[in-house]
mmCIF file as gemmi writes it, N, C-alpha and C atoms, coordinates in Angstrom:
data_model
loop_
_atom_site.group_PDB
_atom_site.id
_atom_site.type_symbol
_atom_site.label_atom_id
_atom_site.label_alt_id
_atom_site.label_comp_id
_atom_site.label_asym_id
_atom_site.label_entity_id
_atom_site.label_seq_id
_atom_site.pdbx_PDB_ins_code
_atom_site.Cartn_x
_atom_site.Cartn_y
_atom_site.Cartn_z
_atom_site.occupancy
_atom_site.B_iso_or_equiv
_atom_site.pdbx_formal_charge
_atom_site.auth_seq_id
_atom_site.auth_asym_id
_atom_site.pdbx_PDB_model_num
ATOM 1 N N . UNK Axp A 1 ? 0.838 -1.181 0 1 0 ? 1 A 1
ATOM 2 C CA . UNK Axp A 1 ? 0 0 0 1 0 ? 1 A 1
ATOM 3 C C . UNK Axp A 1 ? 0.876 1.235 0 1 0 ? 1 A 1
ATOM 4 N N . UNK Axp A 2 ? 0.916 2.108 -0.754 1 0 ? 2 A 1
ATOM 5 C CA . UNK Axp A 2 ? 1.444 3.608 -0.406 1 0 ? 2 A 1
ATOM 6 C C . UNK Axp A 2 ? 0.066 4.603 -0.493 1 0 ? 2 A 1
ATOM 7 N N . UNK Axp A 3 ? 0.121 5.903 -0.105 1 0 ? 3 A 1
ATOM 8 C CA . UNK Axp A 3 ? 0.176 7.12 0.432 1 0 ? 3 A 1
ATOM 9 C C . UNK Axp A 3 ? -0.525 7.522 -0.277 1 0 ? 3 A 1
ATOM 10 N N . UNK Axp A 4 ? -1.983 8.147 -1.26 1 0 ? 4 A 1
ATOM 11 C CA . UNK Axp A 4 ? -2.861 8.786 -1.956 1 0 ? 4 A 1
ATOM 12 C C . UNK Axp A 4 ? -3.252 10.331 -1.011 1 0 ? 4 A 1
ATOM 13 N N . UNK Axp A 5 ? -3.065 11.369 -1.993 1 0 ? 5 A 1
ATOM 14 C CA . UNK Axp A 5 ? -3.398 12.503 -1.79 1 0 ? 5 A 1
ATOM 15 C C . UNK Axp A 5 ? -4.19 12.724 -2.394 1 0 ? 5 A 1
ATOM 16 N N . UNK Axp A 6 ? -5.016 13.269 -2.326 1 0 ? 6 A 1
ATOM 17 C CA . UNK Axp A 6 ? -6.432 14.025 -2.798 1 0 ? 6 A 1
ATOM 18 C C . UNK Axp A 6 ? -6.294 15.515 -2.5 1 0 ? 6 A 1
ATOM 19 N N . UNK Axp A 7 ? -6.805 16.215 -3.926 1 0 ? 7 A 1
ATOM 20 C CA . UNK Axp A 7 ? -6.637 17.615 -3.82 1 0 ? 7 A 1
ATOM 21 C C . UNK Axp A 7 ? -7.462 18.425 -3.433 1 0 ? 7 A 1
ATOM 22 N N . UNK Axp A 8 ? -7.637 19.351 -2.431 1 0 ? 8 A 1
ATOM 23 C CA . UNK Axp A 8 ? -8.196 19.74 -1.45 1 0 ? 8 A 1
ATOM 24 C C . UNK Axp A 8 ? -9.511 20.008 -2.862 1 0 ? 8 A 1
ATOM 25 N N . UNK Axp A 9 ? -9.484 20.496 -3.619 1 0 ? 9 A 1
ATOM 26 C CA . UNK Axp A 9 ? -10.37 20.952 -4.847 1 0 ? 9 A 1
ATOM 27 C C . UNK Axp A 9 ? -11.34 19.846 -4.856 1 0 ? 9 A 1
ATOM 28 N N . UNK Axp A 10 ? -10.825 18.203 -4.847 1 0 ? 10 A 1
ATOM 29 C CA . UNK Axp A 10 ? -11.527 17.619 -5.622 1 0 ? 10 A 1
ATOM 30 C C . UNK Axp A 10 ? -12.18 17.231 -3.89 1 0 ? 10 A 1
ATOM 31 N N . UNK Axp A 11 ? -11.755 16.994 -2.952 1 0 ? 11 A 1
ATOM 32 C CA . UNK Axp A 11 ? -12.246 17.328 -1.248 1 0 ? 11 A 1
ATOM 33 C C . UNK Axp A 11 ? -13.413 17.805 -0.796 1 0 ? 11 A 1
ATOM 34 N N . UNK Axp A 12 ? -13.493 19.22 -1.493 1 0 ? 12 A 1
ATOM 35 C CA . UNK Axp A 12 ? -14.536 20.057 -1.668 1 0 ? 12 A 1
ATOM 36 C C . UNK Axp A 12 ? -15.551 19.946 -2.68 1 0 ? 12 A 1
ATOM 37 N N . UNK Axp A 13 ? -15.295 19.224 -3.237 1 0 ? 13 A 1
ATOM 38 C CA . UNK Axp A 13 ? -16.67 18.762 -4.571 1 0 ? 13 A 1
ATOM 39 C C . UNK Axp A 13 ? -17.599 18.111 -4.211 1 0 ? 13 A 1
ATOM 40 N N . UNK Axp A 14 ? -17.335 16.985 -3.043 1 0 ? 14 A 1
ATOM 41 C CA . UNK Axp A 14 ? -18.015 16.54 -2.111 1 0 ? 14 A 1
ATOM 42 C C . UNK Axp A 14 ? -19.193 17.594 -1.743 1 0 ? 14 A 1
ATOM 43 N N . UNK Axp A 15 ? -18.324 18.572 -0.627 1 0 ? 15 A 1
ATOM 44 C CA . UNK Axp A 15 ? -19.172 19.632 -0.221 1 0 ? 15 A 1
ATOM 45 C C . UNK Axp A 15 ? -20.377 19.891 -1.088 1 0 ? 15 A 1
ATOM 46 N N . UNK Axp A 16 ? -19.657 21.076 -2.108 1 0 ? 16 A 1
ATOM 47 C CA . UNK Axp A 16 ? -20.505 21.199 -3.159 1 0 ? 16 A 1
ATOM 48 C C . UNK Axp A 16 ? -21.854 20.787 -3.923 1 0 ? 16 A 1
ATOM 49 N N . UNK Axp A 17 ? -21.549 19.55 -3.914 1 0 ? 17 A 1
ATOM 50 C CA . UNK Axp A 17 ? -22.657 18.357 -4.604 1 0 ? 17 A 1
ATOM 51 C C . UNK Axp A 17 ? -23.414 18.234 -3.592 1 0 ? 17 A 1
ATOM 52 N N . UNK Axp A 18 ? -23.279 18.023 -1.992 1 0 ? 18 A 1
ATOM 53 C CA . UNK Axp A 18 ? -24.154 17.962 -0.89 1 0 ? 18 A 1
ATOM 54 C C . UNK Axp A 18 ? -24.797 19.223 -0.923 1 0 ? 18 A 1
ATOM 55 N N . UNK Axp A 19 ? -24.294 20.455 -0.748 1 0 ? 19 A 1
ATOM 56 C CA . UNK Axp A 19 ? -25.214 21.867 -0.975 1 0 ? 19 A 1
ATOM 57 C C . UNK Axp A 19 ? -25.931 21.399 -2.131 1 0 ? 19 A 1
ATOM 58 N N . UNK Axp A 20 ? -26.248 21.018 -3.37 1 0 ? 20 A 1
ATOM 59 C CA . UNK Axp A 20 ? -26.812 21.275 -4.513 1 0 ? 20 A 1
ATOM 60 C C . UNK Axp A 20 ? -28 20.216 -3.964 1 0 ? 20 A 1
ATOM 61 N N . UNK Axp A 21 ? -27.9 19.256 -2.952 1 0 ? 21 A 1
ATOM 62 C CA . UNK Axp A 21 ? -28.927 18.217 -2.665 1 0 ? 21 A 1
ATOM 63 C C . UNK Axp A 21 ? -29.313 18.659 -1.442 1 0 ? 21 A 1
ATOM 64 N N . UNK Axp A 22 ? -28.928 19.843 -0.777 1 0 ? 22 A 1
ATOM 65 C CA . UNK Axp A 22 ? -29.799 20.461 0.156 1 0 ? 22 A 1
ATOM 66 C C . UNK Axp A 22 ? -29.699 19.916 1.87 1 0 ? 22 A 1
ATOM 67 N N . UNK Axp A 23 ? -27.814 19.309 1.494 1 0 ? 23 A 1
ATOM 68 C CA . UNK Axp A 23 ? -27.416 19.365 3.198 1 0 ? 23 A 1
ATOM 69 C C . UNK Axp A 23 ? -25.961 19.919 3.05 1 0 ? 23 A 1
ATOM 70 N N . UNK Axp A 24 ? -26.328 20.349 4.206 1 0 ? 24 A 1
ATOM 71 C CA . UNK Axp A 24 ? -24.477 21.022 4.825 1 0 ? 24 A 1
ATOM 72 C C . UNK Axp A 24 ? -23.623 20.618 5.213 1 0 ? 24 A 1
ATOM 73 N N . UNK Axp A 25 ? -22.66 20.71 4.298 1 0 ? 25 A 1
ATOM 74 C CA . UNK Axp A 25 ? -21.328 20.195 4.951 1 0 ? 25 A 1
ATOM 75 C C . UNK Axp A 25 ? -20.489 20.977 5.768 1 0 ? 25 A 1
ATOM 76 N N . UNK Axp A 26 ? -19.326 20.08 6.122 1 0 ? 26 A 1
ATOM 77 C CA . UNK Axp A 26 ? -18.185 21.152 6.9 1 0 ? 26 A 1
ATOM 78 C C . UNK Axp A 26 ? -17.088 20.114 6.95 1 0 ? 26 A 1
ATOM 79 N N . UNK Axp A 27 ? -15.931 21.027 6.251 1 0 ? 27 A 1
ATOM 80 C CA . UNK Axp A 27 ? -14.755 19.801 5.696 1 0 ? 27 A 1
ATOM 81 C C . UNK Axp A 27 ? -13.657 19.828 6.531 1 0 ? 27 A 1
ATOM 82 N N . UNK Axp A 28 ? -13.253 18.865 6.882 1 0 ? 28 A 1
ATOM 83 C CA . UNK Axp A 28 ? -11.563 19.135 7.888 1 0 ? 28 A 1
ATOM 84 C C . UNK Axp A 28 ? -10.527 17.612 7.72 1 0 ? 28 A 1
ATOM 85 N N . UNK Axp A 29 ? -9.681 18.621 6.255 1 0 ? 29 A 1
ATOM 86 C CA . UNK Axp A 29 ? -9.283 17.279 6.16 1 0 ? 29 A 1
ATOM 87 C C . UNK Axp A 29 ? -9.66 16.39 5.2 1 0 ? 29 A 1
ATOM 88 N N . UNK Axp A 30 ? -10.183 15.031 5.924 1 0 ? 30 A 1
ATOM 89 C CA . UNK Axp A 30 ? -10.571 13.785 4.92 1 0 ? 30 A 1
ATOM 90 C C . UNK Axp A 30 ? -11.825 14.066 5.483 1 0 ? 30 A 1
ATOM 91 N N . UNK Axp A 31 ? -12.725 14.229 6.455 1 0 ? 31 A 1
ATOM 92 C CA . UNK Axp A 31 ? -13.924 14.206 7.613 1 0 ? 31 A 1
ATOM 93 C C . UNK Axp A 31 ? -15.024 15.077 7.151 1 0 ? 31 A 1
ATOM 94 N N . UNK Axp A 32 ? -15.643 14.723 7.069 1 0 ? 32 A 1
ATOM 95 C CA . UNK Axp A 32 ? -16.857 15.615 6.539 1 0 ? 32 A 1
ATOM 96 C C . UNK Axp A 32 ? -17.988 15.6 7.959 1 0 ? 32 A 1
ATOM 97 N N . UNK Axp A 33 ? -18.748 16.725 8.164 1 0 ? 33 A 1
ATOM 98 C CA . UNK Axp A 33 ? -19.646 16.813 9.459 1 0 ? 33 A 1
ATOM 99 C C . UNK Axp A 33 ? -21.005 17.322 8.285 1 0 ? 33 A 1
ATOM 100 N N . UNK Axp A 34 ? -22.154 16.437 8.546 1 0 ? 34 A 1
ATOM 101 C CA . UNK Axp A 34 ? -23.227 16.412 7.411 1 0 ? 34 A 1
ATOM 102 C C . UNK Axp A 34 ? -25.022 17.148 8.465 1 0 ? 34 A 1
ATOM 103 N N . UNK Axp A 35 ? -25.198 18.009 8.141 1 0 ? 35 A 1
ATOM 104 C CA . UNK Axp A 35 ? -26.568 18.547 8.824 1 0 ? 35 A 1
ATOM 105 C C . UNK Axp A 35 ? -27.455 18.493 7.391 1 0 ? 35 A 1
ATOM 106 N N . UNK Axp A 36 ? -28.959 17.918 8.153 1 0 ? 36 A 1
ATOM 107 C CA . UNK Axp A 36 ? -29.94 17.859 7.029 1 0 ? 36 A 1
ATOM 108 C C . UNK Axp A 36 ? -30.943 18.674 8.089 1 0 ? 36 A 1
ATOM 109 N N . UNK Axp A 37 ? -31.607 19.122 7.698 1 0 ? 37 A 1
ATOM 110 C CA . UNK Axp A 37 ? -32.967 20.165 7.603 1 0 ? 37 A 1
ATOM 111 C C . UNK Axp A 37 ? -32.959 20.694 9.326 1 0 ? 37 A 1
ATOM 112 N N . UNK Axp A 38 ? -31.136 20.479 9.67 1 0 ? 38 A 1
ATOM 113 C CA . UNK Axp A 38 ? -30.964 21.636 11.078 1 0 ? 38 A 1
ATOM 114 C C . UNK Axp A 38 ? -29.983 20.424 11.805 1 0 ? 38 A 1
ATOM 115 N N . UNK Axp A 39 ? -30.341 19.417 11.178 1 0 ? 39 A 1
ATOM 116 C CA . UNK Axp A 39 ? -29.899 18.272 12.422 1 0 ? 39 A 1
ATOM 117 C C . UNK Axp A 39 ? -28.651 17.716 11.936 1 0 ? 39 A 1
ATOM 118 N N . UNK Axp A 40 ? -27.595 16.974 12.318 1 0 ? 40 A 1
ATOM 119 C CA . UNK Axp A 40 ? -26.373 16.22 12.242 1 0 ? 40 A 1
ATOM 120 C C . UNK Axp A 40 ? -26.905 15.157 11.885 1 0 ? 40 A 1
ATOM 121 N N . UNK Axp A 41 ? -26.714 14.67 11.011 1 0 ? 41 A 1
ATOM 122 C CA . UNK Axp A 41 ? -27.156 13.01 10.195 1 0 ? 41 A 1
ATOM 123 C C . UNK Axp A 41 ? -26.421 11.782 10.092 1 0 ? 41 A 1
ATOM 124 N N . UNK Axp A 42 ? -25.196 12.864 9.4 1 0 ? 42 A 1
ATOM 125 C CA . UNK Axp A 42 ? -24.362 11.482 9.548 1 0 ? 42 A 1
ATOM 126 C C . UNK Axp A 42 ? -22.798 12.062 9.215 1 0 ? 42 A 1
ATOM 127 N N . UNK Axp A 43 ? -21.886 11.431 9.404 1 0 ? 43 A 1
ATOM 128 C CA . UNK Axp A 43 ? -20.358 12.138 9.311 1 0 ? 43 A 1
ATOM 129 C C . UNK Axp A 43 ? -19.517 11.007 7.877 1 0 ? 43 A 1
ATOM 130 N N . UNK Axp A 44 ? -18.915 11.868 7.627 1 0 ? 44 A 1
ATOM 131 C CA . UNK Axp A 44 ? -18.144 11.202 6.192 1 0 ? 44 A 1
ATOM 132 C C . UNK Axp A 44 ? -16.858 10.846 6.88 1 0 ? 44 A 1
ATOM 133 N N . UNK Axp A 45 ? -16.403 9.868 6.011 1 0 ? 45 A 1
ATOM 134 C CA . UNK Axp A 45 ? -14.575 10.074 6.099 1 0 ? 45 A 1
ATOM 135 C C . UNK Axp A 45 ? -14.07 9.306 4.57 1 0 ? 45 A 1
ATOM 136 N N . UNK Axp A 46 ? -13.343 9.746 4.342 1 0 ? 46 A 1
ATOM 137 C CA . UNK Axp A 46 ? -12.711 9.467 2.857 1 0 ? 46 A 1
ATOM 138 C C . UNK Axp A 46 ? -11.212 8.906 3.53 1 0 ? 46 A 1
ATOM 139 N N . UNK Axp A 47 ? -11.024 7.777 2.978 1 0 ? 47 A 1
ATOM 140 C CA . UNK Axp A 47 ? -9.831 6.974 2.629 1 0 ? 47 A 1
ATOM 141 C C . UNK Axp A 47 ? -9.108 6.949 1.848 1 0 ? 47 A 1
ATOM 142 N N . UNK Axp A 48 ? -8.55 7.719 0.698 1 0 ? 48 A 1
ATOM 143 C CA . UNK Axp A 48 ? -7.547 7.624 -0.521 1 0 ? 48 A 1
ATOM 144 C C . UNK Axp A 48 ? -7.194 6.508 -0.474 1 0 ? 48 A 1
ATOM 145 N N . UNK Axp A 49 ? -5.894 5.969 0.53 1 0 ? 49 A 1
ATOM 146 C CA . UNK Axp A 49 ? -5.535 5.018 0.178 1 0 ? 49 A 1
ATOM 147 C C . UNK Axp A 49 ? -6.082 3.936 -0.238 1 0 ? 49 A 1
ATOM 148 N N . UNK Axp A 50 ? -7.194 3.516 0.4 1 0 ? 50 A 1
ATOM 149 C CA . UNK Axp A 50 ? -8.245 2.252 0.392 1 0 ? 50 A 1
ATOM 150 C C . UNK Axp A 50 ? -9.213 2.534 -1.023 1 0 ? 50 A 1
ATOM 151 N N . UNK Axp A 51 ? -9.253 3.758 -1.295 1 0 ? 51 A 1
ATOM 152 C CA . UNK Axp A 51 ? -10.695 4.107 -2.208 1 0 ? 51 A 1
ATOM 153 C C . UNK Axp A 51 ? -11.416 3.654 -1.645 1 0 ? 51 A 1
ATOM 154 N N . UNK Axp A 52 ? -11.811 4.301 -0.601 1 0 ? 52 A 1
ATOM 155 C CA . UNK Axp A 52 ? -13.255 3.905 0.395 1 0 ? 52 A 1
ATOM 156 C C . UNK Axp A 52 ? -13.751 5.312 1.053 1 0 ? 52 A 1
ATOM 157 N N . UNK Axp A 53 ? -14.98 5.562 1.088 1 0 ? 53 A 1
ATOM 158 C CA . UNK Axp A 53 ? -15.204 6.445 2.003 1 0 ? 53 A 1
ATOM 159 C C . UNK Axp A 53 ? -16.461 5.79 2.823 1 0 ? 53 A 1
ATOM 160 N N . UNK Axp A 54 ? -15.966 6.331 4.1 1 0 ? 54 A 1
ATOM 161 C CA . UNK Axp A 54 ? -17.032 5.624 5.33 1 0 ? 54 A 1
ATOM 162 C C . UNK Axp A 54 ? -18.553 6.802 5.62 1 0 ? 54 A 1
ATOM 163 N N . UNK Axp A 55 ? -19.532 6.378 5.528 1 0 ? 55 A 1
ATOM 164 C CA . UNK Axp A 55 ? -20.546 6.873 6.106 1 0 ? 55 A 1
ATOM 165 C C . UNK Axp A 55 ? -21.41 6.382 7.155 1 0 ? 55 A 1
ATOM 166 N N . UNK Axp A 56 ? -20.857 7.274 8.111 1 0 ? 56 A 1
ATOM 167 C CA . UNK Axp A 56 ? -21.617 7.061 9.774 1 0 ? 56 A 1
ATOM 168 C C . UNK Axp A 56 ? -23.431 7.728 9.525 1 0 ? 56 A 1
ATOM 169 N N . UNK Axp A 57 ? -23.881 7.263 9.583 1 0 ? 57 A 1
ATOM 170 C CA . UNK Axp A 57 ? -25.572 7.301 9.896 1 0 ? 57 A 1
ATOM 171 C C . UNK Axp A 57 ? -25.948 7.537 10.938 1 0 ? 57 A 1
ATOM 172 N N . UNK Axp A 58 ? -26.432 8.177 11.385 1 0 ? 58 A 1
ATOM 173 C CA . UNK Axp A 58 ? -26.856 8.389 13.257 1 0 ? 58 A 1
ATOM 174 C C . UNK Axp A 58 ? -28.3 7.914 13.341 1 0 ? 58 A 1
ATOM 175 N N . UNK Axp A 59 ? -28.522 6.867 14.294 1 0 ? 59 A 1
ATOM 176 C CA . UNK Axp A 59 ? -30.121 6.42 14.66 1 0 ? 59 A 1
ATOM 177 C C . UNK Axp A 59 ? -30.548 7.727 15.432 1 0 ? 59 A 1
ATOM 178 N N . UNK Axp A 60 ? -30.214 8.591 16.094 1 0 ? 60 A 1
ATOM 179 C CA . UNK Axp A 60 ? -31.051 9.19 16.708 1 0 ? 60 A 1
ATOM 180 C C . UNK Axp A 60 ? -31.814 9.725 16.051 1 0 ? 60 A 1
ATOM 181 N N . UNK Axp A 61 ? -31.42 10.365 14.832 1 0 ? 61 A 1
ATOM 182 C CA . UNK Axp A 61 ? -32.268 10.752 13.572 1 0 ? 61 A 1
ATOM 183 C C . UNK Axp A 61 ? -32.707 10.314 12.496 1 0 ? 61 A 1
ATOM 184 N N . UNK Axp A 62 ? -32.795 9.372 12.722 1 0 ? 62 A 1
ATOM 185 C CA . UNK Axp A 62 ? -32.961 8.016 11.888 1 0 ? 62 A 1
ATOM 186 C C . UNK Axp A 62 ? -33.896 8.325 10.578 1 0 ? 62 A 1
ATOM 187 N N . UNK Axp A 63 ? -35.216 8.989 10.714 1 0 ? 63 A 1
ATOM 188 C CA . UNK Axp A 63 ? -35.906 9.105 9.661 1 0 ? 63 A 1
ATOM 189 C C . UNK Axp A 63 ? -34.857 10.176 9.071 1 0 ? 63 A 1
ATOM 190 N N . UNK Axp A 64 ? -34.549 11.425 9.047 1 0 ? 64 A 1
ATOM 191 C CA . UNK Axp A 64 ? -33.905 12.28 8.293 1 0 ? 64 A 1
ATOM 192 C C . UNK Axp A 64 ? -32.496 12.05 7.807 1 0 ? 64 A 1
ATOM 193 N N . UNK Axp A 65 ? -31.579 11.023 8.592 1 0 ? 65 A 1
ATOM 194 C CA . UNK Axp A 65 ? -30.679 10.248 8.243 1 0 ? 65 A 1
ATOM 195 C C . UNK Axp A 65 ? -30.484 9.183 7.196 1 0 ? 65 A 1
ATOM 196 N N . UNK Axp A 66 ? -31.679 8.657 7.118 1 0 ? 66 A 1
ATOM 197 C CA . UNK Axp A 66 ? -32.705 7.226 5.93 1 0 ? 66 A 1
ATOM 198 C C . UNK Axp A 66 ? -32.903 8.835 4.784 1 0 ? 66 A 1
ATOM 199 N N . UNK Axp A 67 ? -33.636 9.219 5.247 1 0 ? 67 A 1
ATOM 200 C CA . UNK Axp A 67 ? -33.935 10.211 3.819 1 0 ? 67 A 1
ATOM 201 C C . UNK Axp A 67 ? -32.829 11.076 2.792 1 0 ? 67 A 1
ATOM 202 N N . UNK Axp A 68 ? -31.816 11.389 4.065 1 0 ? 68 A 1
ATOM 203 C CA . UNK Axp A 68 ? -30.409 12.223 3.369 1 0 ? 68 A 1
ATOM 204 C C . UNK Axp A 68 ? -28.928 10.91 2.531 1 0 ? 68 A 1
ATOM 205 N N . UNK Axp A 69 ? -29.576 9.753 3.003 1 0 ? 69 A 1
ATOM 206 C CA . UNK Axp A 69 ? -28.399 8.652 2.657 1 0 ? 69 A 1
ATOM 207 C C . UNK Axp A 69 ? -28.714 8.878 1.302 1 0 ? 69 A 1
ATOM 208 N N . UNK Axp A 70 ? -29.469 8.417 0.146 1 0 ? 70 A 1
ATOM 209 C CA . UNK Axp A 70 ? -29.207 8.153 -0.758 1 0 ? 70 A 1
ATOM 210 C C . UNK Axp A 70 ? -28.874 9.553 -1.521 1 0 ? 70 A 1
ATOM 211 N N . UNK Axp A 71 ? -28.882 10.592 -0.832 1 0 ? 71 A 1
ATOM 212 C CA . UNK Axp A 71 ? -28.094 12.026 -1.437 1 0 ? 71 A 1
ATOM 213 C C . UNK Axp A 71 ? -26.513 12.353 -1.354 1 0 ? 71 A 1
ATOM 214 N N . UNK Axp A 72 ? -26.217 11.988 -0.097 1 0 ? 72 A 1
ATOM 215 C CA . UNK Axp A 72 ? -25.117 11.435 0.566 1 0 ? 72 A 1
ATOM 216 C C . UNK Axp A 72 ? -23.997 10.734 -0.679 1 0 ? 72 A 1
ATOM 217 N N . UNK Axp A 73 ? -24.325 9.608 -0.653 1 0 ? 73 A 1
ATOM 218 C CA . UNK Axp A 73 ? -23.979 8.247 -1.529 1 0 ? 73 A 1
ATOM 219 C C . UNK Axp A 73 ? -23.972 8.854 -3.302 1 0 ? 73 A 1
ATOM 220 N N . UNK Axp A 74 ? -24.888 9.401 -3.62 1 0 ? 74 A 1
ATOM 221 C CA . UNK Axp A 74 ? -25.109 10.087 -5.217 1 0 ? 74 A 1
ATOM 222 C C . UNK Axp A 74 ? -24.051 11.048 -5.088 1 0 ? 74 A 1
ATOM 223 N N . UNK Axp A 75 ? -24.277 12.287 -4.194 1 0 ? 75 A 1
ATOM 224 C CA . UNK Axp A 75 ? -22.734 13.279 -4.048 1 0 ? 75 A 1
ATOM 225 C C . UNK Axp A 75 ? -21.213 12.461 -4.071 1 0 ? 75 A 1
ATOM 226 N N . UNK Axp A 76 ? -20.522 11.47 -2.739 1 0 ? 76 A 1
ATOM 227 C CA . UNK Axp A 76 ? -19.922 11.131 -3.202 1 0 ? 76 A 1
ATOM 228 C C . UNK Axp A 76 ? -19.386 10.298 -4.7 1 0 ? 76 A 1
ATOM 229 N N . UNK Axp A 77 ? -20.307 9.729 -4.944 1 0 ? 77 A 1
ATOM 230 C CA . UNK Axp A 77 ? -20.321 8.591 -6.323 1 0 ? 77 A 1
ATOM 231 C C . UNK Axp A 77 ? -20.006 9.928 -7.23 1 0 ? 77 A 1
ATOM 232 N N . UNK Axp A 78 ? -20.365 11.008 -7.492 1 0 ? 78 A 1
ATOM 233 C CA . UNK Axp A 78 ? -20.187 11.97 -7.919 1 0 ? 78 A 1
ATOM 234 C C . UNK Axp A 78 ? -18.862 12.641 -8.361 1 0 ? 78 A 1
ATOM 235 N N . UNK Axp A 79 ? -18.038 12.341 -7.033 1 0 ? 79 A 1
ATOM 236 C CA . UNK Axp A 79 ? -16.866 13.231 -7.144 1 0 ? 79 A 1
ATOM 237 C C . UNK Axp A 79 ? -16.215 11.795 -7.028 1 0 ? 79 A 1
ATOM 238 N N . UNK Axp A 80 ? -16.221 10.836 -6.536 1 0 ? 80 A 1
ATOM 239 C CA . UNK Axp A 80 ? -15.201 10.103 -6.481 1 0 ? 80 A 1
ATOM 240 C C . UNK Axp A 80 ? -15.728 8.361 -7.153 1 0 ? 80 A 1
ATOM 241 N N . UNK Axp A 81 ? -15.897 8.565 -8.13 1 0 ? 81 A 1
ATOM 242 C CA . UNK Axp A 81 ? -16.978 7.047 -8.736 1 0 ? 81 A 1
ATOM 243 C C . UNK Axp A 81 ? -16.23 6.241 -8.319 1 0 ? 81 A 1
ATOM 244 N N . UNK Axp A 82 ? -14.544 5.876 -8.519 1 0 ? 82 A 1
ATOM 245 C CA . UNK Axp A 82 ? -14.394 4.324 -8.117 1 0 ? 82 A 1
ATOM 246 C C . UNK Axp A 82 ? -14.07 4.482 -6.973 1 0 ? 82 A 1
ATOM 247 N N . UNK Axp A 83 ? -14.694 4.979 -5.8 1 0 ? 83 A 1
ATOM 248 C CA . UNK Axp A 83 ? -14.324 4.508 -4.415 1 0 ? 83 A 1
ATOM 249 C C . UNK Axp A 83 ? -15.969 3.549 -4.188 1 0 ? 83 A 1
ATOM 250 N N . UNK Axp A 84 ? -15.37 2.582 -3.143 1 0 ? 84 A 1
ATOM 251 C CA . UNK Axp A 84 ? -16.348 1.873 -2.2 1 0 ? 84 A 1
ATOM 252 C C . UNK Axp A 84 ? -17.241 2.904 -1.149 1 0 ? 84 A 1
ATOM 253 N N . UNK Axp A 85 ? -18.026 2.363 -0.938 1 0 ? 85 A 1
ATOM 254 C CA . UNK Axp A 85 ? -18.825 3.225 0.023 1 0 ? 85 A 1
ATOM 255 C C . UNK Axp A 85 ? -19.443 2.477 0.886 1 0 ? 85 A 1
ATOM 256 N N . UNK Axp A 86 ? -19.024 2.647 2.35 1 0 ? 86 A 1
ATOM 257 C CA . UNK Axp A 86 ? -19.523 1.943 3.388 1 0 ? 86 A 1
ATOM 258 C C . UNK Axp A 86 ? -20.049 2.438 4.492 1 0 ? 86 A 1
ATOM 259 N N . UNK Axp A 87 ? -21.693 2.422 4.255 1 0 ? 87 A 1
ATOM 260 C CA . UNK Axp A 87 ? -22.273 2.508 5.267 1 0 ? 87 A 1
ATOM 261 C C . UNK Axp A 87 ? -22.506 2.03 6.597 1 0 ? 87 A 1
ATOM 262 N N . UNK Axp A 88 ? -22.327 2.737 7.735 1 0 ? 88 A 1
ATOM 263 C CA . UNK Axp A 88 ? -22.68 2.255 9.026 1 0 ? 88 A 1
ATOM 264 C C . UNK Axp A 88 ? -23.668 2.606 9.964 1 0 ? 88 A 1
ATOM 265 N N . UNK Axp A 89 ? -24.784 1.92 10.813 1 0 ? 89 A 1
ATOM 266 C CA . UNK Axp A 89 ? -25.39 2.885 11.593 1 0 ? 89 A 1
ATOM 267 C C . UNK Axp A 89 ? -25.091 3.287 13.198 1 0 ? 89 A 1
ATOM 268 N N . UNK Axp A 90 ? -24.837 4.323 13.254 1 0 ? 90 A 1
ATOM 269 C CA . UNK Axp A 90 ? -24.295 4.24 14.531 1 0 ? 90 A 1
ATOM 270 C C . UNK Axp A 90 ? -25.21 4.964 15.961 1 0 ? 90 A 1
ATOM 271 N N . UNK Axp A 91 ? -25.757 4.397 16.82 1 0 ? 91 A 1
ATOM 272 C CA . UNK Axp A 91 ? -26.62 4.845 18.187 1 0 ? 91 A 1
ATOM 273 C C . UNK Axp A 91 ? -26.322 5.493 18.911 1 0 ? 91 A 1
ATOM 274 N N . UNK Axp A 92 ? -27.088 6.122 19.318 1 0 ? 92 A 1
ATOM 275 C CA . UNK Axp A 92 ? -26.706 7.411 20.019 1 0 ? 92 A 1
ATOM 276 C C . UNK Axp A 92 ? -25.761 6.607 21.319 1 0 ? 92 A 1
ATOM 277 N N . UNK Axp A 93 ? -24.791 7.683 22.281 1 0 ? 93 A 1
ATOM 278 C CA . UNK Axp A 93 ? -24.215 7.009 22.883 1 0 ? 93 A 1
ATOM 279 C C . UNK Axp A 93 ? -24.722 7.168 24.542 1 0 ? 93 A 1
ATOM 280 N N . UNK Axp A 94 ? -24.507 6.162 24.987 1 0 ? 94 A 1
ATOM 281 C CA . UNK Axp A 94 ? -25.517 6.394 26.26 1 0 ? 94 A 1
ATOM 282 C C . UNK Axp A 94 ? -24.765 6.703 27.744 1 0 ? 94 A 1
């Protein structure tokens, strides 16, 4: 395995494509922090090396989280087609 950089440009296309589907991002890095209609949904992380990016799902918001995934998933596929995409759901913590 070696070392994949990604250019902060193509980083932000992500962003981008999520504004055009009507949630907010906020980029740091590889990490993406995702709000749909006020609420935190679900958090990104992009892998270069792997061509994978991870998507955390949050049950606490479960219906608006279910509704923003397949926007989510279309944005990345978007900017980065041959990466994997792996969804997870993750519960609130108690």
């Amino acid at each position: 395995m070696f070392l994949r950089w990604v250019r902060a440009k193509d980083l932000d296309c992500i962003v981008y494509e999520l504004e055009k589907r009507g949630i907010e991002a906020s980029r740091h890095a590889y990490s993406y922090r995702l709000l749909y209609k006020g609420m935190i949904v679900a958090g990104v992380h992009v892998y270069p090396g792997f061509n994978e990016a991870s998507v955390r799902l949050y049950k606490i918001v479960h219906d608006l989280a279910e509704e923003a995934s397949s926007k989510i998933t279309e944005s990345i596929k978007k900017c980065f087609p041959d990466y994997k995409i792996i969804i997870k759901w993750y519960p609130p913590r108690s």
